[in-house]
N, C-alpha and C positions, 0 to 999 in steps of 0.2 A: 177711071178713078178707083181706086186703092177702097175694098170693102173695110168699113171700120172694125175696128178690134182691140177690144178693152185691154190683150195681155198683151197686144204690140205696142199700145201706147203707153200702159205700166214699163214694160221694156224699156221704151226712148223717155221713159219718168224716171229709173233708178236715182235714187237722190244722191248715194254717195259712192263713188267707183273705185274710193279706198276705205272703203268700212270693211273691217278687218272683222271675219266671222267670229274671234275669240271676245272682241267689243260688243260682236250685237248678241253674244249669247249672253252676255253679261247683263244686255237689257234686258233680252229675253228673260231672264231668271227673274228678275227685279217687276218684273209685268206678273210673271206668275205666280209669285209671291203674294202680289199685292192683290191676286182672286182670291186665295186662302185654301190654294192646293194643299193636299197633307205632305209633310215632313219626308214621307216616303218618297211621295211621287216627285219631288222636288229632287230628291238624291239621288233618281232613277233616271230623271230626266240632264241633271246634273252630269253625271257618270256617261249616258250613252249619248249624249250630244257632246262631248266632249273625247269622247271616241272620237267620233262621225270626226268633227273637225282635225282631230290629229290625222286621221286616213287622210284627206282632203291636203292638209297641207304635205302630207309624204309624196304626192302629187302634184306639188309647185299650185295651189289652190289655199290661197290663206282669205279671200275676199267672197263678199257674195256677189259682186260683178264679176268675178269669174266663174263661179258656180252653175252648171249648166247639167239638166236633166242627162244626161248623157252618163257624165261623173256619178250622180247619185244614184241611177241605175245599178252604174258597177260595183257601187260600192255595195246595195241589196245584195248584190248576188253572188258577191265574194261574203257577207256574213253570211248570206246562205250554205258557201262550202265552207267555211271558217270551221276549222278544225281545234279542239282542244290539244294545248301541248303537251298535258302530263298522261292522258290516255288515248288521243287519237280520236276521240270519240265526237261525230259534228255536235255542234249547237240544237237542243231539241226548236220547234216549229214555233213552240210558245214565247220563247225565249227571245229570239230571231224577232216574233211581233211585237213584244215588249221593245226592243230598238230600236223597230221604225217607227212606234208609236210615237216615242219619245223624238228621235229625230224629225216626224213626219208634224209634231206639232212646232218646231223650230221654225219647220219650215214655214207653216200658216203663219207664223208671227210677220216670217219675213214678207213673205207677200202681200201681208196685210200693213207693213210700213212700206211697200213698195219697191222693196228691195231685188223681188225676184216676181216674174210672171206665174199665172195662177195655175199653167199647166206645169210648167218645173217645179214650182209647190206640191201641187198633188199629183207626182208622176211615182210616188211610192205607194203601193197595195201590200197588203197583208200576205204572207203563206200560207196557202191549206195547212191546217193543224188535223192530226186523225183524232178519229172519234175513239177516245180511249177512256175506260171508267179511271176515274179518280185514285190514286195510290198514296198510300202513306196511310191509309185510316187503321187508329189505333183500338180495339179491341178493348173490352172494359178491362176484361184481364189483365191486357197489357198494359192502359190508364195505372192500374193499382199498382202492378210493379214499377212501373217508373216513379211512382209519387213515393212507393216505399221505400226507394233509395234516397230520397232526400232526408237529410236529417235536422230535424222540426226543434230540438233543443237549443240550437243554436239562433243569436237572429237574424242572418243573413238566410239561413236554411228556411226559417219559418216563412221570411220573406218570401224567399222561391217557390215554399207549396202555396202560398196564399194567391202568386202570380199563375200557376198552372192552373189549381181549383179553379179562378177565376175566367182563364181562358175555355177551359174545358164545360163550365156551367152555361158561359153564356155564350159562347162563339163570337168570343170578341176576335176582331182583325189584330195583329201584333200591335201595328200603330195607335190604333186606340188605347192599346192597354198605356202604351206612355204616356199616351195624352191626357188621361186622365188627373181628374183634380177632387182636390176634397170636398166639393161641392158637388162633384158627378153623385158621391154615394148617400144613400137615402134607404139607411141600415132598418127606420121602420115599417116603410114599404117592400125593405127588400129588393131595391132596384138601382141599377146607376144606369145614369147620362151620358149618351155615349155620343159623339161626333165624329161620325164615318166621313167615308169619300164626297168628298165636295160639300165638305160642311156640313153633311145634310144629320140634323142631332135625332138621335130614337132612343128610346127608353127600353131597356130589357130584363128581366127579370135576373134575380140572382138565384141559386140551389141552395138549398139548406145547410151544405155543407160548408160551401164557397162561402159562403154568406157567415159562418161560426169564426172559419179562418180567416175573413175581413174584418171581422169586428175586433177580436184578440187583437192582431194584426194594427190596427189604429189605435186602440189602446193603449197597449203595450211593449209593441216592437217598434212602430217607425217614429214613436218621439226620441230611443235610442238612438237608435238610429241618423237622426238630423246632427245629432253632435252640437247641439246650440243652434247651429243655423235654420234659414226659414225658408220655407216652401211651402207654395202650395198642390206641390204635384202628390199623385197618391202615394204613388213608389219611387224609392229613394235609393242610391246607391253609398257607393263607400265613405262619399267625399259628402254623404248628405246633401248633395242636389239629387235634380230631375233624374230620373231611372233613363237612359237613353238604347235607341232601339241595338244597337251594337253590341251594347252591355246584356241586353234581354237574349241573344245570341249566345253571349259565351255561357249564361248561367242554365239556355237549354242544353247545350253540348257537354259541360260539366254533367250532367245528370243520364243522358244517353249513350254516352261512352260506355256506360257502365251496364247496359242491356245488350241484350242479343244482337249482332251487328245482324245485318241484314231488313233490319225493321227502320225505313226510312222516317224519321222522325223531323220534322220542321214545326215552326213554331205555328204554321197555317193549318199543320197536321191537327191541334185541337178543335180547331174550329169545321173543320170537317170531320173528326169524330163525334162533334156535339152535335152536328146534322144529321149526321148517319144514323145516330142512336136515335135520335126523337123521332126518326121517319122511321125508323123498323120496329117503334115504340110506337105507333099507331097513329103519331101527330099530324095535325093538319097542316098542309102544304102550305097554306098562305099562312098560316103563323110562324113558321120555321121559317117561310120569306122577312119576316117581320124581323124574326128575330134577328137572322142577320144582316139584313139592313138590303136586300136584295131589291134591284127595281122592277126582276120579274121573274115569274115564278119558271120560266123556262132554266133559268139559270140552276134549278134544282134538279133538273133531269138525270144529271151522273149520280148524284145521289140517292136518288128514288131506284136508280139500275144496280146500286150496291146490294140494296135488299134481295136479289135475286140469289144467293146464297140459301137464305131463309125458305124464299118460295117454294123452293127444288127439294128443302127440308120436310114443308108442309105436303106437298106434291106426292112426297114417296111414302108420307103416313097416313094421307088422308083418300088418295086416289084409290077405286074400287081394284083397279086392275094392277095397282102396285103390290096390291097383298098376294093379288096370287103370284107373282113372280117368284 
C-alpha cells in the first residue's frame, strides 16, 4: 500500500489545470492587499512576481499545473548569474533575496489554494549575503550640505527640507513618510504616528528642528499648496494630492545631483544616518530599536560596527601605550 502523503494528494487535488499564473497572481495581490501589506511591499511584490511569470512563460509555462520545482530552481539560479546590461555588474545577494522573497511568497499562496505541492512551494532558499557594514551613511557634515542646497524660499523647496528634516530626526522608513496623515502629527507632544511594516503603528519622537519646519510647513506651506483640493495626507505634491513614493525619489535626486558624486545617497540613507548618530551619541540600543520600529535588537548590529571609526579614535588618545609611539 502506497505510504500516504499530504503533497502527493495536494498534487492529484490541483483544482484548476488551466489557471493561468498571470490570473492567480491577480488573486494573489488582492489577498495581500486585503492583510494591509505596505504600499512598498505590494510594488515589490508586484514587480518581481511578475518578472518570475514572464521568465516562466519564455519557457512555454504560463499555468501553475505546469509549474514544477525544477523550473523555479532554474530560474533562482539564472537571477543569481543575472547580469546588469548597462555595467555587467551581477545582482548584489540582497537584491536576488528580495526576489525570491517576493516570489517565494507567490508561491505559499499557491500551495495554500492548492495549486501546487508544498515541496515545489518551498523549494526556494535564500543566498548567503556577506557580512558587510552598512554604506551610504551620511555624516552630519554631509546632512547639512545636502539640506543647504535646498532652497527654503520657495514652497515646494521648503516642502522638501521639511521632508528630509523629517526623515533624518526620526528615522522614518520612506513609506511611512507618505503614509502619513494629519492626524499622525501631534506638534504639542512633539510626536507623530507612524505605521511601519505590517501595520504594526509606534510613536516617535520629533527634533526640534524637524519639528520648527513641520509646524511652518502646516501652517503655511501645504494649504498652498492643496490648490483648493482636500487631503488628508501630510505631504502633498504639485497636483495637491497624496505626495507619492516615486515622487519622494525624484525630489531626493534633484537635491544629490548637486553634491559630491561618490557619496551614495538613498532615501533609506537618513534613516541609517539617524541610527548611526544616536548610537555614537551614547543612545541606548533598545530605544533606537524603538525608534525605528525594529523587532530586534540584533538588527542593530551593522550599526553599533559603524562606530568603530570612533573607537580607534578613542583608542589612539586614550591608550597608555599609544602615546608613546
Amino acid at each position: 500500500m502506497r505510504k500516504f502523503n499530504r503533497d502527493i494528494l495536494i498534487g492529484e487535488m490541483m483544482r484548476s489545470p488551466d489557471g493561468s499564473l498571470r490570473k492567480l497572481f491577480t488573486e494573489f495581490f488582492e489577498h495581500t492587499r486585503g492583510l494591509r501589506y505596505s504600499t512598498r511591499t505590494l510594488e515589490c511584490f508586484t514587480y518581481d512576481c511578475k518578472e518570475f511569470i514572464k521568465s516562466m512563460e519564455n519557457t512555454d509555462i504560463a499555468t501553475a499545473a505546469a509549474l514544477t520545482r525544477k523550473d523555479i530552481l532554474i530560474w533562482a539560479e539564472n537571477l543569481v548569474l543575472k547580469r546588469l546590461k548597462k555595467n555587467g555588474i551581477p545582482l548584489k545577494a540582497r537584491t536576488v533575496n528580495k526576489k525570491i522573497t517576493s516570489v517565494r511568497a507567490f508561491l505559499k499562496y499557491l500551495f495554500e489554494e492548492s495549486y501546487l505541492s508544498r515541496k515545489t512551494a518551498e523549494c526556494l532558499v535564500n543566498v548567503k549575503e556577506p557580512k558587510t557594514l552598512p554604506v551610504g551613511v551620511m555624516s552630519y557634515m554631509e546632512v547639512k550640505r545636502l539640506f543647504s542646497k535646498i532652497n527654503t524660499s520657495t514652497p515646494y523647496g521648503y516642502r522638501d527640507r521639511t521632508i528630509m528634516e523629517l526623515l533624518y530626526s526620526s528615522g522614518l522608513r520612506a513609506d511611512e513618510l507618505v503614509n502619513l496623515r494629519l492626524s499622525s502629527v501631534d506638534i504639542d507632544n512633539s510626536t507623530i504616528r507612524v505605521f511601519g511594516k505590517g501595520q504594526k503603528e509606534r510613536v516617535v519622537p520629533v527634533g526640534k528642528t524637524a519639528l520648527r519646519y513641520l509646524e511652518t510647513y502646516l501652517k503655511a506651506v501645504r494649504p498652498f499648496l492643496l490648490k483648493g483640493y482636500e487631503t488628508d495626507a501630510l505631504f502633498v505634491n504639485q497636483a495637491g494630492t497624496a505626495l507619492q513614493y516615486y515622487t519622494l525619489l525624484r525630489i531626493l535626486h534633484k537635491y544629490r545631483n548637486s553634491l559630491n558624486p561618490g557619496i551614495p545617497i538613498t532615501l533609506h540613507t537618513f534613516r541609517r544616518s539617524c541610527a548611526t548618530e544616536l548610537i555614537r551619541g551614547g543612545a541606548n540600543m533598545y530605544h533606537v530599536k524603538e525608534l525605528l520600529g525594529h523587532e530586534s535588537l540584533a538588527t542593530l548590529k551593522h550599526y553599533a560596527k559603524l562606530t568603530i571609526t570612533d573607537l580607534k579614535k578613542t583608542h589612539a588618545k586614550c591608550h597608555p601605550r599609544e602615546k608613546d609611539a
